[in-house]
N, C-alpha and C positions, 0 to 999 in steps of 0.2 A: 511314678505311675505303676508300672511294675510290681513295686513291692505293696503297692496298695492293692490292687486286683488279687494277690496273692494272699493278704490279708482278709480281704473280706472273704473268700475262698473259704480260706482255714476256719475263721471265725463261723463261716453259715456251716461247715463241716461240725465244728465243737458243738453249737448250739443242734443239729440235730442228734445229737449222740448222746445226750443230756436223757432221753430217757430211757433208754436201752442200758445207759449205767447205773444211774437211778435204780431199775430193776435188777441187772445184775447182781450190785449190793448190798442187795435186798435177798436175792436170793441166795445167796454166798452166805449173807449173816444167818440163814434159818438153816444152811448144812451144816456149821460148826455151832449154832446154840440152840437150834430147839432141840429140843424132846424127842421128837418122831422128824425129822427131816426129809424121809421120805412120804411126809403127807403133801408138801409144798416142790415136787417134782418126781417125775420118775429118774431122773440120772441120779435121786440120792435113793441108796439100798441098804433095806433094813439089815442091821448088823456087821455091817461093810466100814462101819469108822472109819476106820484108815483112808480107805480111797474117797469116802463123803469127805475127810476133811482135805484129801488133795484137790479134790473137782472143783470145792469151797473157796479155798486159798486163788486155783485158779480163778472163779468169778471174780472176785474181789479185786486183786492185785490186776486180773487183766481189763476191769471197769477203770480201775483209775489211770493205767498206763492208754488206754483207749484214748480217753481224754485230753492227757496228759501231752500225747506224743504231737498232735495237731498244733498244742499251745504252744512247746518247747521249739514248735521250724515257723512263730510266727515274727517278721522281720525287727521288729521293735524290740521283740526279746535278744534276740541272735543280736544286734547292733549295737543297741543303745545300753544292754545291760549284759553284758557278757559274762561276769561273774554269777548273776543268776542261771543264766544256761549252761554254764559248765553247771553248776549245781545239781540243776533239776536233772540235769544231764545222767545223775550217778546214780539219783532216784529213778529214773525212769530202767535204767540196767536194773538194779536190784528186780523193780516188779515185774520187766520182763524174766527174771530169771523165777521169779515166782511163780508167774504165768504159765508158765515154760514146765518146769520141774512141776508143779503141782496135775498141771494136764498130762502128763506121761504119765503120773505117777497112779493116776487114776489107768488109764488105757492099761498099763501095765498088770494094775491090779484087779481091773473090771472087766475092761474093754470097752466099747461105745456102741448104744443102741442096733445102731447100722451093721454090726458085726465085723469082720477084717478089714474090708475093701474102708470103711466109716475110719478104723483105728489107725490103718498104714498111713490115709493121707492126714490125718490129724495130726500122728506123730511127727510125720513130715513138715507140716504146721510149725508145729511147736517147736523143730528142732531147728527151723527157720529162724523164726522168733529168736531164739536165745542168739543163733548164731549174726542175726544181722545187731543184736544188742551187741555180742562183744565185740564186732570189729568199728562199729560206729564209736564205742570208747578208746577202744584202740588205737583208730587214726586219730581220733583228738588229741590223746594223748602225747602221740607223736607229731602233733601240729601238723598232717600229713589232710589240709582242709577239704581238698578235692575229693576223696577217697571216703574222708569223714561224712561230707554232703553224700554222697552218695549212697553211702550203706544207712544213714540216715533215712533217707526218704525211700528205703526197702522196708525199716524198718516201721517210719510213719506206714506205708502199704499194710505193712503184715498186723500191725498194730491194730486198726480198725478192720481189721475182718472180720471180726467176730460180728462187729455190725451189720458188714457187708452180707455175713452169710445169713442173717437174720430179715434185711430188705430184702434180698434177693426171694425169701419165700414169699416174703410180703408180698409183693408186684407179681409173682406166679400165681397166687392163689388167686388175687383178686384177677387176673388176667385168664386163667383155666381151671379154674375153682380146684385147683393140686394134682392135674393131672399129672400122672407119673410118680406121686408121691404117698405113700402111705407111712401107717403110726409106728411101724418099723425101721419105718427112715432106708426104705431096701430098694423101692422103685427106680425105675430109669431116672428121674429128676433127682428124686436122693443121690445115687450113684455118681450123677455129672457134677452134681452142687460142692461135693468132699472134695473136688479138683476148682469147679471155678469160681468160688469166692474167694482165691484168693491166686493162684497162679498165673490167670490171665493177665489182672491188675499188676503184676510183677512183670512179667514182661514188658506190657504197656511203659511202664515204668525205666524198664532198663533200655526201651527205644530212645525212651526221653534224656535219658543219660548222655547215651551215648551221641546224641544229637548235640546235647551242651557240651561234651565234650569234643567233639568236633569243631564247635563254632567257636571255640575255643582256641583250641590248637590254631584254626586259622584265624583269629585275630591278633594273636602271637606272630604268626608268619608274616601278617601282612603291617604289622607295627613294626 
């Protein structure tokens, strides 16, 4: 029962994210091949190569690990086919490390609409990302499962954020038609947003942990 409710969970989470990656991929493919890349966004800048194809790479790579990461912790996979999930499992590190490296690399060389306060917690972001990828391959590695679930489903978190920080505008505007927010991305609702699409959900997250880890330990005890 359990692993079904978990499922259909995952599943109605993939199916909405289908089009926010959709576009992504879309938008990624027109940084690295059109012509004028910055006609089809302002995060691409004319002359800027280099960092249009880091921000590119990131859409791209982090559209498909989006997806990706929801499918990779659903129970049928993880059970019945294990060799596919170690599998995906190496792809999914690769894109995040794509995701990851290509979004710095932009910050680095551009910076982000929002100016400091936008690029500190992005890099923070991204530097998340990579790092919940490599300890999630790590403990697997090490057949260390507990630790691997774990950094796993920081990393499913961090994984979809990009979505999350994208509904979160959604549901504000249509809630306060953007108060707090303007084309600068500088307003008080800008400023809050670079923190909570994604750090709250990580806490949230690590309550939950440590809950299953608890009821753990004492079912151990009590066996």
């Amino acid at each position: 029962m359990r692993n079904a409710v978990v499922s259909a969970l995952l599943l109605f989470l993939a199916l909405n994210l289908l089009w926010f990656v959709a576009h992504a991929l879309q938008l990624g493919s027109n940084g690295l091949f059109a012509d004028r890349p910055e006609d089809f966004s302002r995060v691409f800048i004319d002359g800027a190569s280099l960092a249009n194809a880091g921000i590119a790479v990131h859409m791209m790579a982090g559209a498909l690990l989006t997806l990706g990461a929801p499918l990779q912790a659903l129970p049928i996979v993880r059970n019945r086919w294990p060799n596919l999930h170690r599998k995906n499992g190496y792809v999914l590190f690769v894109l995040a490390m794509m995701t990851g490296i290509g979004g710095l690399s932009y910050i680095i060389l551009q910076g982000t609409i929002g100016g400091w306060w936008m690029s500190f917690w992005f890099a923070t972001y991204g530097s998340l990302l990579m790092w919940s990828a490599v300890n999630t391959v790590r403990f697997a590695i090490a057949r260390d499962l507990d630790r691997h679930f774990a950094w796993a489903t920081r990393l499913i978190v961090l994984a979809v954020g990009s979505w999350i920080f994208r509904m979160h505008y959604v549901l504000w505007f249509i809630l306060t038609d953007g108060l707090g927010s303007n084309e600068g991305l500088t307003g008080v609702f800008d400023r809050v947003q670079v923190v909570a699409f994604f750090l709250p959900y990580l806490l949230i997250a690590e309550l939950l942990l440590r809950r299953r880890a608890a009821a753990s330990t004492e079912a151990e005890v009590k066996g």
